[in-house]
FIROSE-80174 format. One line per field, with one value per residue (C-alpha): residue number from 1; residue in three letters; chain; y, z negated, x. Coordinates in pm, whole numbers, padded with zeros to 5 digits. Each point is the difference from the previous one (the first is absolute). Layout:
% FIROSE-80174
resi <- NUM ...
resn <- ala ...
chain <- A ...
y <- Y ...
z <- Z ...
x <- X ...
% end
This chain:
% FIROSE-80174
resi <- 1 2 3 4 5 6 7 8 9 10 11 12 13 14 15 16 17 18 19 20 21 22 23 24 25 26 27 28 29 30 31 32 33 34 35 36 37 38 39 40 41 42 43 44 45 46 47 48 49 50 51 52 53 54 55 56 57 58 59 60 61 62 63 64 65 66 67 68 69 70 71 72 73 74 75 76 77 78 79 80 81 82 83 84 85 86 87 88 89 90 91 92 93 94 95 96 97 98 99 100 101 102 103 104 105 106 107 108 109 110 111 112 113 114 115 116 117 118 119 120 121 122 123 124 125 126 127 128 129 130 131 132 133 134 135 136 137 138 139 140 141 142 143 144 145 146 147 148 149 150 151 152 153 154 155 156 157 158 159 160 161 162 163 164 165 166 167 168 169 170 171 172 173 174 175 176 177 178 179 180 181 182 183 184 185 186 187 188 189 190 191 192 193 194 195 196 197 198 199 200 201 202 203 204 205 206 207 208 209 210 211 212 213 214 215 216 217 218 219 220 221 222 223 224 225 226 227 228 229 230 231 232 233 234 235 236 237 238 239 240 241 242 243 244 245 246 247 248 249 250 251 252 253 254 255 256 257 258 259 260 261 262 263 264 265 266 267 268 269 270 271 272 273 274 275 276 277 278 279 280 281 282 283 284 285 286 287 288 289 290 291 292 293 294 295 296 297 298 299 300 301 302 303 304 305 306 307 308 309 310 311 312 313 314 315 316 317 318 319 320 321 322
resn <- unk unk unk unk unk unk unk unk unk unk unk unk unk unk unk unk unk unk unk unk unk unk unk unk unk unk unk unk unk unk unk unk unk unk unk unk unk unk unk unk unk unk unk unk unk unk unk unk unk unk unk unk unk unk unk unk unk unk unk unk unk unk unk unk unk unk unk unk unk unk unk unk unk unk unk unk unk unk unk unk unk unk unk unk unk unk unk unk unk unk unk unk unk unk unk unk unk unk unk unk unk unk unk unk unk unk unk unk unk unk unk unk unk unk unk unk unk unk unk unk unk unk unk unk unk unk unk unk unk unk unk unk unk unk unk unk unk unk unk unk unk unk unk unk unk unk unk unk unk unk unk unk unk unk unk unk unk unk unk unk unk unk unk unk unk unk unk unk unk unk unk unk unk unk unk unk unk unk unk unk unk unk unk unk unk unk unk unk unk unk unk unk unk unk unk unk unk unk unk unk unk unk unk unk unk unk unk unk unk unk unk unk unk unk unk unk unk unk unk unk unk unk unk unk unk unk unk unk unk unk unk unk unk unk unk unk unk unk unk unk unk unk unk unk unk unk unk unk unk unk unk unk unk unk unk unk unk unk unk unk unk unk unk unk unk unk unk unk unk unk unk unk unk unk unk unk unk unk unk unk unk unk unk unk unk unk unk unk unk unk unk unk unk unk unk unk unk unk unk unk unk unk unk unk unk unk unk unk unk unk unk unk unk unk unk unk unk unk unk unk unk unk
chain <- A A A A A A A A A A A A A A A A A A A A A A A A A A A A A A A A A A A A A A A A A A A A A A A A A A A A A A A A A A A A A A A A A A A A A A A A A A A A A A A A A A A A A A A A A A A A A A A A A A A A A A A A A A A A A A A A A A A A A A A A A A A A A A A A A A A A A A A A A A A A A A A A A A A A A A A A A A A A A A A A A A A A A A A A A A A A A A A A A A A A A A A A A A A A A A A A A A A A A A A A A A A A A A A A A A A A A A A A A A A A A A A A A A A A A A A A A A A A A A A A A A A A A A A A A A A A A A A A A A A A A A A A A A A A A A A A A A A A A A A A A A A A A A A A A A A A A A A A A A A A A A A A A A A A A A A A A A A A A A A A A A
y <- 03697 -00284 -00258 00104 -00298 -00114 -00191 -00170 00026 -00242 00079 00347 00203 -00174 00130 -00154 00045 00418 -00001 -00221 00177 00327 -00122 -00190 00308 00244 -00225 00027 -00261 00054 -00212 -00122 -00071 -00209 00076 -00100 00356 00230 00333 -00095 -00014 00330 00111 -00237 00253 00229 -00115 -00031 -00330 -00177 -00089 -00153 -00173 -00171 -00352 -00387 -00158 -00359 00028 -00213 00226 00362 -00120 -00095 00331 00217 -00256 00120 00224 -00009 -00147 -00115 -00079 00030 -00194 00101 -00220 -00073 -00054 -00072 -00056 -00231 00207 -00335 -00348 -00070 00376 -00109 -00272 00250 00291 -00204 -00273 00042 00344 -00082 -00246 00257 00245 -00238 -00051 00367 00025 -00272 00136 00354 -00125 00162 -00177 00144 -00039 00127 -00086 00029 -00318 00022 -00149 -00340 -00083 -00371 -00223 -00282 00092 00377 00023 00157 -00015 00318 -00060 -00394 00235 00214 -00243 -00218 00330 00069 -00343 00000 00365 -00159 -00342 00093 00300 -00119 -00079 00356 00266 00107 -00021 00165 -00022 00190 -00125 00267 00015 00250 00308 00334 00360 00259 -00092 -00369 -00245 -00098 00290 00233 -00277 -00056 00344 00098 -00251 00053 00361 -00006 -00269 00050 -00290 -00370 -00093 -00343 -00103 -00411 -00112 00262 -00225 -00061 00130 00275 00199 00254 00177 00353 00038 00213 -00287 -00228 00236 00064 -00349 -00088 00283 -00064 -00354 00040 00017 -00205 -00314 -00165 00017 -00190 -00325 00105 00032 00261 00015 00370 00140 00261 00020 -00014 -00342 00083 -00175 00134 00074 00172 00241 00081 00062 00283 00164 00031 00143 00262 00117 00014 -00202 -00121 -00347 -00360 -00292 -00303 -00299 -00245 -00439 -00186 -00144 00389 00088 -00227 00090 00360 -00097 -00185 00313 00244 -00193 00030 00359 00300 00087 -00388 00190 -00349 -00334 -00391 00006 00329 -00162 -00306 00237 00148 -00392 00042 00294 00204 00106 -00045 -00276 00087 00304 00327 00228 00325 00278 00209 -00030 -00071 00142 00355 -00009 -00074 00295 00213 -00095 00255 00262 -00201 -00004 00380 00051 00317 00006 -00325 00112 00149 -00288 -00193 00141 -00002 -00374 -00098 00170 00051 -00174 00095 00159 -00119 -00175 -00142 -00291 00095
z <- 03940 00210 -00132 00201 00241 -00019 00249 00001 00331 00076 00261 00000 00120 00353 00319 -00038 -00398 00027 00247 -00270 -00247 00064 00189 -00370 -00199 00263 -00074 -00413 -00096 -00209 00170 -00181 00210 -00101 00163 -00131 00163 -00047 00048 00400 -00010 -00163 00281 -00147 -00285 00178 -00085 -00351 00040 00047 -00308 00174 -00283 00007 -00034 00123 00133 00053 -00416 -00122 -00357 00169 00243 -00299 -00147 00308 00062 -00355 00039 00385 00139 00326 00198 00358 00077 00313 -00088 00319 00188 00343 -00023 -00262 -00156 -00161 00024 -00144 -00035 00247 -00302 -00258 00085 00200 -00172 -00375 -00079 00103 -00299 -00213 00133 -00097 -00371 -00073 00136 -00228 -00336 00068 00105 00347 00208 00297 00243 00394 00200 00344 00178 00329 00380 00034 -00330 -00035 -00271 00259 00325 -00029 00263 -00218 -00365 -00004 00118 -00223 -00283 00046 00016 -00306 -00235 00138 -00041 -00352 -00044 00087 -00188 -00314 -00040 00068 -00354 -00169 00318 00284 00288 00366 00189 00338 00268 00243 00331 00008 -00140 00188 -00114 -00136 -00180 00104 00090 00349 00217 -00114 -00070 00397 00095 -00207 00193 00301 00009 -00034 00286 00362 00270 -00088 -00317 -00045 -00203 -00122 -00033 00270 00064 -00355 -00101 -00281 -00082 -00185 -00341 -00096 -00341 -00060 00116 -00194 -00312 00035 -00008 -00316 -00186 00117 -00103 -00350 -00148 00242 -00135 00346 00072 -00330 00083 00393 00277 00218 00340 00057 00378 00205 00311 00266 00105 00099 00108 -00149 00288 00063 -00284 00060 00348 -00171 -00218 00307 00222 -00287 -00136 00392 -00076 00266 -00105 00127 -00146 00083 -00115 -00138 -00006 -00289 -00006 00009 -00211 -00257 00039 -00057 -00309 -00088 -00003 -00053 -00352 -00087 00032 -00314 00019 00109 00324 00094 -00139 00123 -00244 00182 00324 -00143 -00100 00348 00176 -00180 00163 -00237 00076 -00180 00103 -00081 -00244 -00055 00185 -00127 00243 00031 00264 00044 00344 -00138 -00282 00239 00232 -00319 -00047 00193 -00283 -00232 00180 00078 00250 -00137 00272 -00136 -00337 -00060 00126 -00198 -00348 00080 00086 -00299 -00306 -00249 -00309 -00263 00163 -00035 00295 -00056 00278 00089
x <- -08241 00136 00271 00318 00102 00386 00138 00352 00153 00308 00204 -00148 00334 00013 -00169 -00332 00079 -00018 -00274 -00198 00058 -00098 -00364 -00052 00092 -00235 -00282 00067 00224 00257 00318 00278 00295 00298 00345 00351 00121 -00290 00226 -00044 -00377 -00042 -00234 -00249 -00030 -00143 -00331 -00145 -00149 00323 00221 00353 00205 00256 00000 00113 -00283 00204 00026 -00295 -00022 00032 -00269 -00215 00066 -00116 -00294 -00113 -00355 -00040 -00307 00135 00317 00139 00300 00174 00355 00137 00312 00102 00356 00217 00314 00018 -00102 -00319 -00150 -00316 -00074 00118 -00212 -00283 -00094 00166 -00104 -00362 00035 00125 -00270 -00308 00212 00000 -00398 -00077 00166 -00127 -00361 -00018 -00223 00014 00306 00034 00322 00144 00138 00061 -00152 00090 00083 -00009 00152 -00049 00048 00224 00236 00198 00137 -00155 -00343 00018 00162 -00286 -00306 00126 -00027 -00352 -00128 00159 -00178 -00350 00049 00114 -00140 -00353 -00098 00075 00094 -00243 00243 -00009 00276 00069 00241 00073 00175 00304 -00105 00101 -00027 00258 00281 -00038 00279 -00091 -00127 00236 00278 00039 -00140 00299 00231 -00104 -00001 00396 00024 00045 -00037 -00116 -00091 -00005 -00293 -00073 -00336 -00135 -00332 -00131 -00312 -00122 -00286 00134 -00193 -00030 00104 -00282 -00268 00181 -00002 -00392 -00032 00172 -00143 -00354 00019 00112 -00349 -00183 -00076 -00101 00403 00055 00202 00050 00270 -00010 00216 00048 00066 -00040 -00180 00290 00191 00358 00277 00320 00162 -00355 00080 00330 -00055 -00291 00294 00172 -00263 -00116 00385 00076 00317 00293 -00051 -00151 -00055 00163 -00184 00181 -00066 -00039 00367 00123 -00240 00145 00336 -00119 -00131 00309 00173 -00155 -00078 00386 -00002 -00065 -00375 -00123 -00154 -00137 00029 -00098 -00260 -00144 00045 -00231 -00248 -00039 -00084 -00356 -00195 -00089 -00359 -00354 -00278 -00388 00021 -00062 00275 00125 -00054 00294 00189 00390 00009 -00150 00246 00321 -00154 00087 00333 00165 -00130 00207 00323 00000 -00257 -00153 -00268 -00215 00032 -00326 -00166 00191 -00020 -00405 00009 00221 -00066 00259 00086 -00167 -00311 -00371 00049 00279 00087 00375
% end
């Protein structure tokens, strides 16, 4: 009879957190998943081979506690917006501190975790992206000596339930003439979550990935006026873009960052003067432009929703990708 396999996964009720989860548990993992509200991740339960407790992560002895008889951990702890000052360094850099602590005490040694394209400690445009590249530097360095690290750094990741397709498919879908949009030329190459799932779960027992960073992309280059222009086309929406300079662009950003829900910030604006896109390495092979074709089965088109529900499996299936 084979040892069951437990895997901690951090950050395991977000979008790319669910999708994770259930691929690790359909391939016989057994998943523990932290979350400070667990009553509004209940449809985690639905499979046996995720335990969702509740927990705080930030808390360097509760961590400890749930590190306790797992062999491995996934740490998806990210942010892209400050409620306060600091929170980039907080849950960027100082919990990956507290993360290699707990691995330490509890004698995991292995340890995967998503950073993100263009993460640089150095050179970031951002304090996101700088934010970003110090934790994964301090992830590799110190870690090193007792964890076998991989760490993945995708491009934005699409698929259902995520925060930017639907976020100004969404927004746009309840606007009507020109929507002004900042930052219309920069460059992305957006990820299926579903690629970038395969990939984290296919790398957690292969030792040629110990101690490497991966850039994870699809296979499309789009500008993001490119993409919203495709949300457009497919929803068949009464709406064009009007492309906005950088000095407008700013002063979007400026307020827009005042306002509830932090739509878009100066640091976001930052993180769009770096294209986002992948240089010499394998691409992912699902494709953004397919995936936007479906979108009209999402917003009520019944007549693309067989198509749809064969392209994108459900969560929670064998095939799980959506």
């Amino acid at each position: 009879m084979s040892r069951q396999r437990n895997i901690l996964l951090l950050g395991g009720s977000g979008f790319i957190g669910k999708q994770l989860a259930f691929t690790l548990a359909n391939r016989g993992w057994l998943v523990t998943v932290p979350s400070r509200r667990p009553h509004r991740n209940r449809a985690l339960l639905v499979h046996p081979g995720i335990r969702l407790l509740e927990g705080n992560i930030t808390d360097p002895a509760s961590l400890q506690d749930l590190c306790a008889g797992q062999q491995a951990v996934i740490n998806l702890v990210g942010i892209l917006h400050e409620r306060r000052k600091g929170d980039f360094r907080r849950f960027h850099v100082d919990f990956i501190k507290t993360v290699v602590d707990a691995c330490g005490a509890s004698g995991i040694r292995r340890l995967l975790h998503v950073s993100a394209l263009g993460a640089d400690q150095a050179t970031g445009s951002s304090l996101y992206l700088r934010t970003k590249g110090e934790g994964e530097n301090l992830l590799h360095t110190f870690g090193q000596r007792e964890l076998r690290v991989t760490s993945f750094q995708p491009s934005v990741v699409f698929g259902k339930d995520d925060n930017f397709i639907n976020q100004f498919a969404g927004i746009l879908r309840w606007y009507a003439g020109y929507f002004p949009l900042a930052c219309p030329d920069s460059k992305l190459q957006p990820v299926y979550v579903g690629d970038l799932v395969d990939r984290i779960v296919n790398a957690i027992e292969d030792r040629d990935s110990y101690s490497k960073r991966y850039p994870v992309c699809g296979p499309e280059v789009f500008s993001l006026r490119q993409i919203l222009e495709l949300i457009i086309d497919t929803l068949r929406l009464p709406v064009r873009i009007l492309p906005l300079g950088k000095g407008l662009s700013r002063l979007q950003a400026l307020v827009l960052q005042n306002l509830p829900g932090k739509l878009f910030t100066m640091d976001n604006y930052r993180s769009l003067q770096t294209d986002n896109v992948c240089r010499d390495c394998e691409l992912c092979t699902t494709s953004l432009r397919q995936y936007i074709h479906g979108l009209s089965a999402m917003f009520g088109n019944k007549r693309y929703y067989d198509q749809f529900r064969k392209n994108y499996p459900s969560a929670g299936s064998s095939e799980d990708h959506s």
